[in-house]
N, C-alpha and C positions, 0 to 999 in steps of 0.2 A: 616631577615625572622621572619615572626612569629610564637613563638614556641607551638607545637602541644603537645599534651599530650595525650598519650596514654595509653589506660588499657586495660586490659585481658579481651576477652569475658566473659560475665558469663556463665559458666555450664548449659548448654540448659538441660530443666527436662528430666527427660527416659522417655517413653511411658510408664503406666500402663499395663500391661497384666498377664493375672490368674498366680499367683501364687501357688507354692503346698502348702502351708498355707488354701490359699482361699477353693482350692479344699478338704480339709483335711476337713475344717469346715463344707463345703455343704455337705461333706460325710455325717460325722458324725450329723448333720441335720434329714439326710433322714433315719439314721439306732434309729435313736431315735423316728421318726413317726410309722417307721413299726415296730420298737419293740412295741409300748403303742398300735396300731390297734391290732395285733397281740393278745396282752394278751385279750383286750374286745372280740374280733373272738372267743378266745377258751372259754372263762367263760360265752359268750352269746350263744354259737352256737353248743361246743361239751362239756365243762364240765359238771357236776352236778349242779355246779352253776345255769346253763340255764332251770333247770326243771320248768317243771310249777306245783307249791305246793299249798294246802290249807288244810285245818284244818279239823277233823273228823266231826267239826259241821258242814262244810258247804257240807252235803250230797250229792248236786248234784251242777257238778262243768262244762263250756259247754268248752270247749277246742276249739284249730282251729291250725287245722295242715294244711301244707305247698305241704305236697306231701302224696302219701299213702305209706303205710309198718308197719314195727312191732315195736309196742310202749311196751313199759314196766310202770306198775305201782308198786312203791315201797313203802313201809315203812319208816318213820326216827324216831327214838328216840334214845339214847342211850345205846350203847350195840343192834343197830340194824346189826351190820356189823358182828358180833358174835354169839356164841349159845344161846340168852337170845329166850324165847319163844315171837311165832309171835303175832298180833294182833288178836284176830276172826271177820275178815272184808269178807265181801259180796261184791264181785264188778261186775257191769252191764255198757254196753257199748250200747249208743243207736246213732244211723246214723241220719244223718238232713231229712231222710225221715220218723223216726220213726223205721226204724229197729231194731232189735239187732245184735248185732256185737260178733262173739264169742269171748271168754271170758275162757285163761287156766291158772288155778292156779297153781304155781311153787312151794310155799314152803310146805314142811311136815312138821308137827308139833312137829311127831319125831324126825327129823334129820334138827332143823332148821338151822343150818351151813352150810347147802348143797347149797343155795339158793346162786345164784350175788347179788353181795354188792361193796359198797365202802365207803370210809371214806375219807370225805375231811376235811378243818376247818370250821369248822361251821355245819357239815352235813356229818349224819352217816345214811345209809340206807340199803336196801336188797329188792330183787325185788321180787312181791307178786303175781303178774298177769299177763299175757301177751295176747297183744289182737293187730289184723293186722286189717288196715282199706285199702280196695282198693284205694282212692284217697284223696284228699285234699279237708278242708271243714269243718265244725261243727261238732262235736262228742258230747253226754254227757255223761259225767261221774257219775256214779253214786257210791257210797264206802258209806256202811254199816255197822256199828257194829251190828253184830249178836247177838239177848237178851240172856241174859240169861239163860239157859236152854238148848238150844240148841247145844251145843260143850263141850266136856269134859274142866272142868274148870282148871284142872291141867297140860295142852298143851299150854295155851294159856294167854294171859297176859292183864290186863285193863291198859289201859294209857292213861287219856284225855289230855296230852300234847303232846303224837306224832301227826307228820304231815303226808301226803299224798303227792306223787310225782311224777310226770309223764316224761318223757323223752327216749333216742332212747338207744339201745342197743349199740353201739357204744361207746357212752360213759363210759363202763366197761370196755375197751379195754386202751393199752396204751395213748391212745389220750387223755383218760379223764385225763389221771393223773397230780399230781398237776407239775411232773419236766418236760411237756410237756411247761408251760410256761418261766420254766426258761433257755429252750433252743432258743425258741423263740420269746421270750419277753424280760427277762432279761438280756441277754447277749447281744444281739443287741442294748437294752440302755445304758449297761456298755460303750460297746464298741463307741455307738458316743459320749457320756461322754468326755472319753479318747482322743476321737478327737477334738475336740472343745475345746477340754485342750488346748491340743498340738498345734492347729492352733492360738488361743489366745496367748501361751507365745512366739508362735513367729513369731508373728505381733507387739507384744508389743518389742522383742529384737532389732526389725528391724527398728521400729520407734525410739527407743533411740540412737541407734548407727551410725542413717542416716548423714551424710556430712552437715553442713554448706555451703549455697548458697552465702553467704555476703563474700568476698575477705575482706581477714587481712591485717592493713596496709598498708602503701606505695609504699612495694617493688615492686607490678606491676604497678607503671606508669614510662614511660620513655620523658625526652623531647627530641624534634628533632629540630634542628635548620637548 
């Protein structure tokens, strides 16, 4: 007879299918997108960050809000979130029809600690004015330093490097605060961080320690006569 020789099948591969490694990763993928959207959401949309600022030179500034309600105009320099005395500014608020828009000043000059404020990094303010516009659209803004002469000099403070700054009440409330992004912003990065760790080291254990497809040696063939 002639003799046959036989060997061992080879190990037919597994079928591939998601792994918790894989899933671990895609997690943590998607909790690092929505944490980085997240932090831009609050520092464009509710922090102070988000204000729209300009300089006491630029007198008249046109704004364009989104919806109507009550806007606040604030103060920044340093020592604005504190009892440092306010600016002597004149502010007027005119509609895209040429309106005026009323216009209620908040701080006393007595009691300038009395006013909303906040202090973030980069940006220390108090709010100076408050003015509601019925709807969405063109505003201008108009912000004055009052000359000279006109307001007791010893309430009131000159500063040509403070700025000017507009934005929603809202923003003085928890929301604005800076640990609103670290709850979710930064911890949702931590967190897919951590995961894309973890799904990494072990896809890398799983890959070093996978089986040998190639049969050792001879011992699996047999002849048959």
């Amino acid at each position: 007879m002639i003799p046959i020789v036989l060997a061992p099948p080879l190990p037919e591969a597994r079928a591939r299918r998601p792994s918790s490694m894989s899933l671990a990763g895609a997690l943590g993928a998607a909790l690092i997108v929505v944490g980085m959207v997240a932090v831009v959401v609050w520092a464009a949309a509710v922090s102070p960050y988000g204000f729209a600022r300009f300089t006491l030179g630029d007198a008249d500034r046109t704004i364009s809000v989104r919806q109507g309600g009550t806007y606040l105009l604030f103060e920044e320099f340093t020592g604005a979130a504190g009892d440092e005395p306010p600016l002597p500014l004149q502010v007027s608020v005119i509609d895209q029809r040429g309106q005026p828009v009323e216009v209620t000043y908040l701080i006393d000059p007595t009691d300038p600690g009395a006013a909303d404020s906040y202090r973030v990094p980069f940006h220390e303010g108090r709010a100076v004015a408050r003015f509601r516009v019925p709807e969405g659209g063109r505003y201008l803004v108009r912000v004055d330093a009052r000359p000279p002469g006109t307001y007791p000099a010893g309430l009131y403070r000159v500063d040509p490097a403070a700025t000017v700054a507009i934005g929603r009440p809202a923003s003085l409330t928890w929301m604005g605060s800076v640990l609103v992004p670290l709850v979710v912003g930064v911890a949702p990065v931590v967190a897919g961080v951590g995961l894309l760790a973890r799904a990494w080291r072990s896809r890398a254990g799983t890959e070093h320690g996978a089986p040998s497809l190639v049969p050792r040696g001879r011992g699996g063939l047999r002849a048959v006569r």
